[in-house]
C-alpha positions as CSV (number, residue, x, y, z in Angstrom):
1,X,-7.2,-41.3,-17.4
2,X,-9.7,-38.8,-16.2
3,X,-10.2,-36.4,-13.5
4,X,-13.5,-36.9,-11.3
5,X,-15.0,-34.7,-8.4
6,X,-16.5,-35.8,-5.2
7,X,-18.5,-33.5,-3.6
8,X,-19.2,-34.9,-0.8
9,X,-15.3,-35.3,0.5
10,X,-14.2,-32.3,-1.6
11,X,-11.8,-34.0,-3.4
12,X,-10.2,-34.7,-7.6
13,X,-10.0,-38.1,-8.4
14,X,-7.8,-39.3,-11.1
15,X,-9.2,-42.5,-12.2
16,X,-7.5,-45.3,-14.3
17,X,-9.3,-48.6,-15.4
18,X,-11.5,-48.3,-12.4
19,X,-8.6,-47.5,-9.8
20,X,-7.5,-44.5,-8.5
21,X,-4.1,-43.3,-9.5
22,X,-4.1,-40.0,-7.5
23,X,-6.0,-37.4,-5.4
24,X,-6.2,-33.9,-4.7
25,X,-7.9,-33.4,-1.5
26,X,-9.3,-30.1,-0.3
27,X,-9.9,-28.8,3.0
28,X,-10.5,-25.6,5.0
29,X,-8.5,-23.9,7.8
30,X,-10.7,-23.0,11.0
31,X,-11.0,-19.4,11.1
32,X,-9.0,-18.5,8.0
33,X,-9.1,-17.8,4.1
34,X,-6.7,-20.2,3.3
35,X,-7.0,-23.9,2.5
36,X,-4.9,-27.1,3.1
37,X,-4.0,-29.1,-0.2
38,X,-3.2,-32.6,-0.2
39,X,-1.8,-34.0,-3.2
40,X,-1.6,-38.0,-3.3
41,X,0.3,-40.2,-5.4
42,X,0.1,-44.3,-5.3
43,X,3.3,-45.1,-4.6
44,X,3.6,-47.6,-8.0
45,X,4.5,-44.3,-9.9
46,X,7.9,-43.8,-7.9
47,X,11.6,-45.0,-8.1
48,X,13.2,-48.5,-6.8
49,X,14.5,-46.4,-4.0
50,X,11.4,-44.3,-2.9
51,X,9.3,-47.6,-3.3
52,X,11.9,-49.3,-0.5
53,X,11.7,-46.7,1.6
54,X,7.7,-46.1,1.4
55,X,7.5,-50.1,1.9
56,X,9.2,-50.1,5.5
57,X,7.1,-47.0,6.4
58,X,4.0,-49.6,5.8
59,X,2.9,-46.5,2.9
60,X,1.5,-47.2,-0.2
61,X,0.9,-43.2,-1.2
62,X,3.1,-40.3,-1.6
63,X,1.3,-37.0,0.0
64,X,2.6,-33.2,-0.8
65,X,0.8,-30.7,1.4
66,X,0.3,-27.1,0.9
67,X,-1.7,-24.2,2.3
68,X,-3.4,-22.0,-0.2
69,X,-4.9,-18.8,-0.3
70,X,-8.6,-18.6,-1.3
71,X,-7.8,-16.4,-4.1
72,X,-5.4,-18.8,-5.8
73,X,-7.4,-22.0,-5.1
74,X,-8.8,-22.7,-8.6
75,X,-5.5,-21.7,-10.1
76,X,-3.5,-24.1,-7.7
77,X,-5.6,-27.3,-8.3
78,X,-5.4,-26.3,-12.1
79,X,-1.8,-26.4,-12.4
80,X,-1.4,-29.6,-9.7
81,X,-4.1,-31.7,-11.9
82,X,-1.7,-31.2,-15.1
83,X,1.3,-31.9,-13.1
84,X,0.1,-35.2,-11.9
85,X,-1.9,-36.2,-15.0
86,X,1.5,-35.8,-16.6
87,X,3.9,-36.9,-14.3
88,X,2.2,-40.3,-14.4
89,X,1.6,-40.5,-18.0
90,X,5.5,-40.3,-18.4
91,X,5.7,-42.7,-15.4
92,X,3.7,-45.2,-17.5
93,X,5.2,-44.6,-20.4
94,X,8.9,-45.8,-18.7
95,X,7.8,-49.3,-17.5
């Protein structure tokens, strides 16, 4: 499992076997410093219950959003690519 950029959407990729596991998605706020962070998580990674519930939404990702300073950017995505990286490893680990 690795972590890929892309440029041209402004966005981290974590990549498994060809498949993407999760994203961090960046984008910025008209006529402000900060930014709007989207954190997605395929929704295999989750409980029986959150699955159940995700399935009759029609969903197949989890998204967490949060608005970020400029400042605190690189710091954020950081921190959010470890937290991921691990939470699935642990996730995999389980099944």
């Amino acid at each position: 499992m690795d972590w890929e950029y892309n440029e041209v959407q402004n966005e981290h990729l974590l990549m498994s076997g060809g498949s993407k596991v999760a994203a961090i998605q960046i984008k910025p706020l008209e006529n402000s410093e900060k930014f709007k962070v989207k954190t997605i998580i395929d929704i295999v990674y989750y409980g029986y219950k959150r699955q159940l519930l995700m399935e009759k939404k029609s969903k197949d990702w989890v998204c967490y959003r949060k608005k970020v300073k400029k400042a605190d950017l690189d710091h954020y995505i950081n921190v959010k690519k470890y937290t991921v990286k691990k939470f699935i490893e642990s996730r995999e680990k389980e099944a």
